[in-house]
Structure formats: structure tokens, C-alpha cells
C-alpha positions as CSV (number, residue, x, y, z in Angstrom):
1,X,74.0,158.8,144.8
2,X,75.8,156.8,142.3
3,X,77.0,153.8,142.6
4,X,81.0,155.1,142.9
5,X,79.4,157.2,145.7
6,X,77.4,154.6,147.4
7,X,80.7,152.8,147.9
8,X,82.7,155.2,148.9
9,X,79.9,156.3,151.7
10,X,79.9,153.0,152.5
11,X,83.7,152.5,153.0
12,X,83.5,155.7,154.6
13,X,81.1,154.5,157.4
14,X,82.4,151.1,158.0
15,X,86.1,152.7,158.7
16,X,84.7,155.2,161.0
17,X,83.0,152.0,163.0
18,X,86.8,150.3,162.9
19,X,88.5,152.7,164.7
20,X,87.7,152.0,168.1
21,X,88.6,148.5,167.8
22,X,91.8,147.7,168.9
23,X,91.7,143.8,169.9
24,X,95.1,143.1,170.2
25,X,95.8,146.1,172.7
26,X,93.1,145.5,175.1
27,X,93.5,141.8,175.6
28,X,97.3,141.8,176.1
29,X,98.9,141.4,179.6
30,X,101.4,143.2,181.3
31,X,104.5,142.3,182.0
32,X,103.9,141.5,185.8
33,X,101.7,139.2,185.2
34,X,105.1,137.0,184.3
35,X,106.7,137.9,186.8
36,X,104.3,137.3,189.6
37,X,103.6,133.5,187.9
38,X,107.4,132.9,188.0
39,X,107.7,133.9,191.3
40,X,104.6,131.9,192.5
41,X,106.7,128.8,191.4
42,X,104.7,128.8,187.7
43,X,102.0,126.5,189.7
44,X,99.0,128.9,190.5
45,X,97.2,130.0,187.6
46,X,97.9,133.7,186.3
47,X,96.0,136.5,187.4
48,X,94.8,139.0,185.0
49,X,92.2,141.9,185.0
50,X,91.0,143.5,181.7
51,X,89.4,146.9,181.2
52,X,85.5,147.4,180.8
53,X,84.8,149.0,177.3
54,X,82.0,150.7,176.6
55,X,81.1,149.5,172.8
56,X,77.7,151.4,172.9
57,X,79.5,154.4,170.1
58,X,80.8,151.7,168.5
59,X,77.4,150.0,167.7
60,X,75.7,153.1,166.6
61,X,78.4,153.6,164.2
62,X,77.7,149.9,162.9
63,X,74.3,150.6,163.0
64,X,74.5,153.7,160.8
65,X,77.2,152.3,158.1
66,X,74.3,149.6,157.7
67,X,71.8,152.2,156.7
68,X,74.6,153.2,153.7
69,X,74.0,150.2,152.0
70,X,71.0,150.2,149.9
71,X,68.9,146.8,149.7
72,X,69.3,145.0,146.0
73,X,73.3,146.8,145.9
74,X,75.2,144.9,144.3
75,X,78.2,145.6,146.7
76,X,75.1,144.7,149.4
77,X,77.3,141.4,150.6
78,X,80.6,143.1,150.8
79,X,79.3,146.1,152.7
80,X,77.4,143.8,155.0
81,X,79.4,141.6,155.7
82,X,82.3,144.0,156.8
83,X,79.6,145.5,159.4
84,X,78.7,141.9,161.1
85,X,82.9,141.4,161.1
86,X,83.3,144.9,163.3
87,X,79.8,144.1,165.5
88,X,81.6,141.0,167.0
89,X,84.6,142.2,167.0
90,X,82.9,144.7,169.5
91,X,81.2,142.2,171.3
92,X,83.9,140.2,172.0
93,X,86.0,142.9,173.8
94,X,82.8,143.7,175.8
95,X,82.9,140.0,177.3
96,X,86.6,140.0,178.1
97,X,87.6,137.3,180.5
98,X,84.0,135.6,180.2
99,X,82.7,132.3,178.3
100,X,80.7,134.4,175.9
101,X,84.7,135.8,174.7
102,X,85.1,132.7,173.3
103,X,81.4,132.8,171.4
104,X,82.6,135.4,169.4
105,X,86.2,134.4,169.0
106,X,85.4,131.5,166.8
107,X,83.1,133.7,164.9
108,X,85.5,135.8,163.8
109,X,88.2,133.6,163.7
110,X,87.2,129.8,163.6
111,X,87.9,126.9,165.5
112,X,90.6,123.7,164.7
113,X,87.5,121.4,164.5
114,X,86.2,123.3,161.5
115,X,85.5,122.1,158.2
116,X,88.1,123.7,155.6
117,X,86.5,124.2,151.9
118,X,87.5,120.9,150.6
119,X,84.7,120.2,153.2
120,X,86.8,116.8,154.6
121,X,89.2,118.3,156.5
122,X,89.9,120.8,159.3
123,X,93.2,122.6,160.3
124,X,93.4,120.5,163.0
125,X,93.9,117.8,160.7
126,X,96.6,119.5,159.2
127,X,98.4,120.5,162.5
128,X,98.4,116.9,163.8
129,X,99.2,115.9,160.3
130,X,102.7,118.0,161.0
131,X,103.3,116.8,164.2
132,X,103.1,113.1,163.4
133,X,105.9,114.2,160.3
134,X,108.2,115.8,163.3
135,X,107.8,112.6,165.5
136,X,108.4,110.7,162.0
137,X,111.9,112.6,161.5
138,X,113.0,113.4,164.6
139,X,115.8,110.9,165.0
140,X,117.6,111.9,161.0
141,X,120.2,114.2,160.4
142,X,118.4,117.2,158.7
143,X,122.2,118.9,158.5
144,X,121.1,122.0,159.5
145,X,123.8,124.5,161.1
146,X,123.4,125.7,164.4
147,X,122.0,128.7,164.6
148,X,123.1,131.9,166.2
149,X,121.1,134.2,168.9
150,X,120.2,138.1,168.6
151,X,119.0,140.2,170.9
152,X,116.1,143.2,169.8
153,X,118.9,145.1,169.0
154,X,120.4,143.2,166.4
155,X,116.8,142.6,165.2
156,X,115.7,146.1,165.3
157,X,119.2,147.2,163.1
158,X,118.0,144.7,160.4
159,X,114.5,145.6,160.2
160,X,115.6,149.2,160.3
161,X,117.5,148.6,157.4
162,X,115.0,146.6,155.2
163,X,112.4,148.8,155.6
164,X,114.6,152.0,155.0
165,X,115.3,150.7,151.7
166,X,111.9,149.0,150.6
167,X,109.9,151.9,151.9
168,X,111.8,155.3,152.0
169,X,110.5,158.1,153.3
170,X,107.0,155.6,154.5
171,X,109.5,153.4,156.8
172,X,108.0,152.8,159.7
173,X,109.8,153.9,163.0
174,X,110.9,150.8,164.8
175,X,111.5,150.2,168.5
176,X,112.1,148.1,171.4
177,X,109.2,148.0,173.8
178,X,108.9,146.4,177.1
179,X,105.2,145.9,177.1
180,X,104.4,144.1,173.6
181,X,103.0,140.7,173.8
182,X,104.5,138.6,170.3
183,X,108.4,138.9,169.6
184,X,107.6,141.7,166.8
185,X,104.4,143.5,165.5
186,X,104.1,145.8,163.0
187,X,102.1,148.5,162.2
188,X,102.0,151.5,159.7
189,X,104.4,153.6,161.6
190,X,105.8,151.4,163.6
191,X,107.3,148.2,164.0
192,X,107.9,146.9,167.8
193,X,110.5,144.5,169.1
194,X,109.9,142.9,172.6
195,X,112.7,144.1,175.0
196,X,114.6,140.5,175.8
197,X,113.4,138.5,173.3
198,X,116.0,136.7,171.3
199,X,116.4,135.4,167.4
200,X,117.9,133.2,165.1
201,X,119.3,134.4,161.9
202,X,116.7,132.2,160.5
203,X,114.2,134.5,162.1
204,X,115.4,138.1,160.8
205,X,114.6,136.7,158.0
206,X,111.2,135.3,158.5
207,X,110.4,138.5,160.5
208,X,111.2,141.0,157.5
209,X,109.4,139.1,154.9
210,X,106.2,138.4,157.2
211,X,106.0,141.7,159.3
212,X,108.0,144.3,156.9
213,X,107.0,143.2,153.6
214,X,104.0,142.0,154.2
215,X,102.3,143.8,157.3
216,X,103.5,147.3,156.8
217,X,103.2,147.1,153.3
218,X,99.5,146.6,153.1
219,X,99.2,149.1,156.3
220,X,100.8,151.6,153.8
221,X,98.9,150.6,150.7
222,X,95.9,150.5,152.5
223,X,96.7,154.0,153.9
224,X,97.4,155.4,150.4
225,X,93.7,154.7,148.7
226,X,92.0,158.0,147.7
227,X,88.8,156.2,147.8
228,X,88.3,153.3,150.3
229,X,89.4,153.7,153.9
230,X,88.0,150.8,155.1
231,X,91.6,149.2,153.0
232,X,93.7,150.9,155.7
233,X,91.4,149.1,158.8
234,X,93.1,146.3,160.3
235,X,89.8,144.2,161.6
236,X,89.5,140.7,162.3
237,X,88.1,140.1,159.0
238,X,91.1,140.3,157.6
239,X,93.4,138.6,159.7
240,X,93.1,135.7,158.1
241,X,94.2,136.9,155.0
242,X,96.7,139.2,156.0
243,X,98.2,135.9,158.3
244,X,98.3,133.3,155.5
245,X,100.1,135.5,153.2
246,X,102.7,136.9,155.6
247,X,103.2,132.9,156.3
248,X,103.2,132.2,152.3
249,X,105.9,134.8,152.1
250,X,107.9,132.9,154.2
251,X,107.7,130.0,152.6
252,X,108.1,131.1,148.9
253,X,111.3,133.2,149.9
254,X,112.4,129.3,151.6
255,X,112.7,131.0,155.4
256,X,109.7,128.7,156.8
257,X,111.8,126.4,158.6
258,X,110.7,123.3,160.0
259,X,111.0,124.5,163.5
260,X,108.6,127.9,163.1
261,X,106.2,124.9,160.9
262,X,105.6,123.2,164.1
263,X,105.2,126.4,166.4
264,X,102.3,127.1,164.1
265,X,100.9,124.0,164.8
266,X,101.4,124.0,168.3
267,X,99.4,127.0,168.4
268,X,96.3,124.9,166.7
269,X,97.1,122.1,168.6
270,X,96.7,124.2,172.3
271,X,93.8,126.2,171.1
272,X,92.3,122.6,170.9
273,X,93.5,121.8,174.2
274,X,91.9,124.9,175.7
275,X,88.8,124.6,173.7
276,X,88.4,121.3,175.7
277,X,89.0,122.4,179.0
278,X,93.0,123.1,179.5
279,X,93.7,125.9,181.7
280,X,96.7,128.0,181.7
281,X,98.9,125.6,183.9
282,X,98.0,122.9,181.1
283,X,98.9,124.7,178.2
284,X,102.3,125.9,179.9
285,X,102.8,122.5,180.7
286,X,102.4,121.2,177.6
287,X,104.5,124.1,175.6
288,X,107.2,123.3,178.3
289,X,107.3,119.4,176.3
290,X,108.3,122.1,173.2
291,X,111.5,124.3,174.3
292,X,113.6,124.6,177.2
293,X,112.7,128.3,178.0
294,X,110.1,129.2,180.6
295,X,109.7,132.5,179.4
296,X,109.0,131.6,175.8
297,X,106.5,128.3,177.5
298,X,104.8,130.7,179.3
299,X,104.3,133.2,176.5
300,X,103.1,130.5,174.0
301,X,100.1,129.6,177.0
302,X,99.2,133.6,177.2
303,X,98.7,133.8,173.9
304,X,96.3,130.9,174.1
305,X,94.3,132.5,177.0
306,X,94.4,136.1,176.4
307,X,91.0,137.6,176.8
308,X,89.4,134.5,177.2
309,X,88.7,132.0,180.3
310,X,92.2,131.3,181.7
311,X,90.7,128.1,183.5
312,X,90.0,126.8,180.4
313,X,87.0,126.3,178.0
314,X,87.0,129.7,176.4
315,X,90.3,130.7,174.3
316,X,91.1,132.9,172.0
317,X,91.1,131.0,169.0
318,X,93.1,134.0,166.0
319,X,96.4,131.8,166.1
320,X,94.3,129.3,164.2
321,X,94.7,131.7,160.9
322,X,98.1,131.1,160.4
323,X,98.0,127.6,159.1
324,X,94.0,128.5,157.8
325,X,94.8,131.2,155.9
326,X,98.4,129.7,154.6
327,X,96.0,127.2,152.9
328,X,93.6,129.4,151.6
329,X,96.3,131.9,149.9
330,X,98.0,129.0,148.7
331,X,95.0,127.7,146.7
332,X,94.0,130.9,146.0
333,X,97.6,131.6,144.1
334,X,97.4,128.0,142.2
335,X,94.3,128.4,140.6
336,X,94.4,131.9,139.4
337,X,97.9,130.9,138.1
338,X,96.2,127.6,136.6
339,X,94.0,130.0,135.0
340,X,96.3,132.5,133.3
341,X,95.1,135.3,135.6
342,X,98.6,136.3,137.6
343,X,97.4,139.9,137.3
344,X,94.9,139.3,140.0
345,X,98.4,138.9,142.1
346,X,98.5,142.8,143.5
347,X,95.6,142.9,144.5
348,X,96.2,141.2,147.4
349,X,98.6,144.3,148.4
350,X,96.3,146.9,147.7
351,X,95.2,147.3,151.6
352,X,93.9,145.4,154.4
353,X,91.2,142.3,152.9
354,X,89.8,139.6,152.7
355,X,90.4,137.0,150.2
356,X,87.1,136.5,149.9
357,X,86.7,140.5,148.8
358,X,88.8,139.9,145.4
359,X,85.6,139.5,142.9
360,X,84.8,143.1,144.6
361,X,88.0,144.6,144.6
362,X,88.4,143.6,140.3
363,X,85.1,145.7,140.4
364,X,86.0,148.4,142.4
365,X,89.7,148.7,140.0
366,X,87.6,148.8,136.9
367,X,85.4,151.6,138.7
368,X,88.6,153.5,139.4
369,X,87.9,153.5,142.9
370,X,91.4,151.0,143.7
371,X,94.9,152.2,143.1
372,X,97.4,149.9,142.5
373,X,99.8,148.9,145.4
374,X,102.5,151.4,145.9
375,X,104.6,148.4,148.0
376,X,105.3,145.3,146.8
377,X,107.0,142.3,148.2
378,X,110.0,141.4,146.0
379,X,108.6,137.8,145.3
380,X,105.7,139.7,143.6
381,X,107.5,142.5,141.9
382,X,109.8,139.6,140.1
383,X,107.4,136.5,140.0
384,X,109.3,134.6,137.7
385,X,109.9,131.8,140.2
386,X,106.5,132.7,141.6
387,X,104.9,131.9,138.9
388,X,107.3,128.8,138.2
389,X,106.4,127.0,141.7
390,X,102.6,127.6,141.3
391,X,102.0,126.3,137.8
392,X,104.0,122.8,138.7
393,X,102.2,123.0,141.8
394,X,98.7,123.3,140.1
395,X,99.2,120.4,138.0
396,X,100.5,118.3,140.6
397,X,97.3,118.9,142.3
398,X,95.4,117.3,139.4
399,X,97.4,113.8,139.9
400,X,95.9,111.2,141.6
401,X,98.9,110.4,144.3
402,X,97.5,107.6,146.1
403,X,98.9,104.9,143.0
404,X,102.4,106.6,143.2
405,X,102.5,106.4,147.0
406,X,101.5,102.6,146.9
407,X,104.9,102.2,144.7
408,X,107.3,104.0,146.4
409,X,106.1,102.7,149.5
410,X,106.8,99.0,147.9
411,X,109.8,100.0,146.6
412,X,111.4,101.5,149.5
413,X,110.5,99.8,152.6
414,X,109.7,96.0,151.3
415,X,112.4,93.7,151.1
């Protein structure tokens, strides 16, 4: 084979060994498992059942896309590193509801304790770094307006109309659905609303830039590459990627509001929690301290728990990549800005990644194997203030702050 083919084989496999695993799906919880809480007083832990999957096909097909990738390749890393992604992935639904869940969760996923690349701190830090802020401003004026309430209708009419016009013909169908777990998640055909879920106007706006023009787009980029299925697999490996730049969008088109800042970090802070022995009742407790809906409390603990040990000890640690991967875009943008290479840019649209898979995908491009993104978000297709807001921010990076801090703090609080 050549080495164009070896790839493509490769891709090939390693998409064939995806498509049986559907995380999301398999650890969410029906809708009566609510109910039955609320009616038990929301005092006796939840009780929930998960299905037995058989990951023995699975495995093989692991097994065998391994065998496509030659020793010495230089694509050997890439290939084999997607392969050990999708083998825990499988493992993990195979210990549903057990301690070992939890093994594999942080595996795929991380933990808040964990080290960031700067090697000092860990997203934990960061989260508790937020909430202290909150605590710190929680008595000023921030002048915001109130903010009005949809229902999933209203939010289904404007995401039906956002993605009508940003992707045509490829719009994804979108509906309200009784069963889904988060308020909205998005696929390649089709975006679903959770039936009684409510939203600020502050939130149609997040939701279209993170889901829409984020989620569906690389679904349908992914989708459209002649060459390397494995783009249109949605995997853990990618999560936190395709998470930190849905968040990123957010914040560069300014709807990352202060309140959906600190739900973020709740969601580190809790996984924490769990990790250290919270159960269910705990966690729901402790979101209760947050908002003044039961509904939205409870929901918040699920999503802590799902799959894992709902006494506590074993969580499911993905809503971790939100703030994680927020910082690693982030970076990522800044210093291939700071070095003049903005064309790298796209490339994060060209299908479901990794960051870490960039250096490959350049290769792959030159190879011809990687079209460019059909869909782009519109901070990408115009990134004149883009590119504006990363290059000050790069060169803020460089200063050395903790001189400037020392005189403002002088200046504004002694007397």
C-alpha cells in the first residue's frame, strides 16, 4: 500500500470500530427516574438500571484496525492512539453502574485534580478560582436586564431558523423530545430540544453558536470527507475538543454570560464532590445552594452520576471538558495567531478531532486526503475581530502581571 492508502485503511477501520459506541445514549435515564425521586420526597437516592452490552464485536474491530497500522508509520501515533480512545470507551459502557465506570471515565476524559500543561495548575483550580470571583461580586450592580423565559418551542423556531439559513439543504431536522437528558443536543441530522425545558434569550443565543454552529457543523464537515471517516465519528477523544470550542464560540461572539461561567464550574466543582464520595442526594443538595428549581437541581446531580456509582465514588467525569478544553483551544488560537499561522484556523472545522491531531491533519491536507470545511462558523469565515482579540491577547500573555497588580491594588484599596 501506499502511504495515502495506509491512512485511508486505517481511517477506514478505526470508524468501523466507532460505530457501536454510543456513550451518551446508553448511560442516560429515563424520565421516571424524576418522577419517582420527586415523589419519594427527593430524599432516597435514585434508582436506575442500565443495559448489559456486549462489547466483544467491538474489540475485535479494535483489534483488527490495530493490525492496519504498520510499525515505524509515521501516522503510527495518530492511528494508535484513536484505537486505545474507542477500547475504553468500550470498556467503560461494559462496567456501567460499577466502580471500574469511573476507571475508565477519567481516562478518557480526566479528572479536576489533574495537572493542566502549564504543569502547576488543574481545572479545578480554575473552577474554584471562578467561584471565589462570584462570591467576590455578588453584592454589585452588574446592570444586567432581566431576562425573559422560552419554552422548546420558541427554542426549536430559532434554531430552526439559524440552521436553515447557515446550512441549507444539510439543516438538520430539529425536535422536541421527551426523553433527552441536556436542554439541547445536536447531531448531524438532528438537533433535540428537551420537552419542558425553559430559556433565556441569553441562551438561544449561546445554544445556536455552541450546538448549531459548532456541533452540527463539524458533524457535517466530518460527514462530507471523501477520504477519512473516522472525521465524521463522534468518540470521546474528541470531546474535548469539540467542547472547548463550542464554549470558545460562546465567548468570542460575547454570549458566555457570567451565569452559564459558573454552571460550568459547578459541573467541575460536583464531579470533585462525587469523586470524593458524594452521592446523588449530596450533589442535589448542593446544586439546590445554586437555583431555585428542583427539576433543573436534580438534573445538574444526574448528569454527575450517570453511568457511574450513584452512592458516590465513581462519577462520570466528561463535564470536566468544558472548562479543560475552553483552555486548551484558547491557547491553541493565541499562539498560532502569535505565530502568523491563522490559516491553521479551519482546520479545526474539518470534522470531529482532536486538537492534539492538527500536526496530522496539516499532513493529511498536503496529501490531499482533507477537504476544506464546507461550514463555518461566522466568527471564522470574518476573523477580523478574531484575529484582533487573539493577537492583544498573545502579547498580554508575555507581561509579567504580578508588578501591575501590586499597583493597582495600592492604588485602589489603600487610603
Amino acid at each position: 500500500m501506499t502511504e495515502k492508502e495506509h491512512i485511508i485503511n486505517i481511517s477506514d477501520h478505526l470508524y468501523d470500530a466507532s460505530k457501536s459506541i454510543r456513550i451518551l445514549r446508553n448511560i442516560s435515564w429515563p424520565s421516571s427516574v424524576r418522577e419517582d425521586f420527586f415523589r419519594k420526597g427527593a430524599d432516597a437516592l435514585p434508582q436506575v438500571t442500565y443495559p448489559k452490552i456486549d462489547i466483544t464485536e467491538t474489540l475485535e474491530k479494535v483489534k483488527i484496525a490495530r493490525k492496519q497500522i504498520p510499525t515505524g508509520f509515521r501516522f503510527e501515533n495518530w492511528g494508535n492512539q484513536i484505537a486505545q480512545v474507542l477500547e475504553d470507551s468500550a470498556l467503560m459502557l461494559s462496567n456501567l453502574g460499577t466502580a471500574e465506570f469511573y476507571t475508565y471515565s477519567e481516562r478518557l476524559y480526566g479528572c479536576p485534580s489533574a495537572k493542566l500543561p502549564d504543569k502547576d495548575n488543574t481545572t479545578l483550580d480554575l473552577a474554584n478560582y471562578f467561584e471565589e470571583m462570584y462570591i467576590n461580586i455578588q453584592k454589585l450592580d452588574l446592570g444586567a436586564i432581566s431576562q425573559a423565559e422560552f419554552d422548546a418551542s420558541a427554542m426549536q423556531s430559532k434554531i430552526l431558523k439559524e440552521v436553515t439559513e447557515m446550512f441549507g439543504d444539510d439543516a438538520p431536522e430539529v425536535i422536541i423530545d421527551t426523553e433527552v437528558s441536556s436542554k439541547v443536543i445536536a447531531g448531524r441530522r438532528r438537533i433535540r430540544i428537551r420537552e419542558g425545558a425553559t430559556f433565556s434569550d441569553m441562551d438561544l443565543n449561546q445554544l445556536v453558536h455552541h450546538e448549531a454552529f459548532v456541533h452540527v457543523a463539524t458533524s457535517l464537515n466530518g460527514y462530507k470527507q471523501p477520504h477519512l471517516k473516522i472525521l465524521s465519528a463522534s468518540h470521546p477523544g474528541t470531546t474535548k475538543t469539540q467542547e472547548g470550542l463550542a464554549v470558545f464560540a460562546e465567548y468570542i461572539t460575547g454570549n458566555l454570560d457570567l451565569d452559564r461561567l459558573r454552571r460550568l464550574s459547578d459541573r467541575v466543582i460536583a464531579i470533585q464532590m462525587a469523586i470524593d464520595g458524594a452521592d446523588f442526594i449530596e450533589l442535589y443538595r448542593f446544586y439546590l445552594t445554586k437555583t431555585d428549581i428542583k427539576e433543573q437541581a436534580f438534573e445538574n446531580a444526574r448528569r454527575v452520576c450517570r453511568g457511574g456509582l450513584i452512592t458516590g465514588g465513581a462519577p462520570f467525569t466528561k463535564d470536566i471538558v468544558y472548562l479543560d478544553g475552553l483552555l486548551n483551544v484558547h491557547n491553541f488560537l493565541r499562539t498560532v495567531v502569535g505565530d502568523g499561522r491563522a490559516d491553521l484556523l479551519p482546520l479545526l472545522f474539518v470534522g470531529k478531532l482532536n486538537i492534539e491531531d492538527l500536526g496530522e491533519m496539516v499532513h493529511f491536507k498536503e496529501l490531499g486526503l482533507l477537504e476544506s470545511p464546507v461550514y463555518l462558523p461566522p466568527w471564522i469565515k470574518d476573523i477580523r475581530f478574531l484575529l484582533t482579540y487573539l493577537a492583544y491577547s498573545s502579547f498580554h500573555n508575555q507581561l509579567k502581571l504580578d508588578d501591575m497588580r501590586d499597583h493597582y491594588r495600592k492604588m485602589c484599596y489603600t487610603i
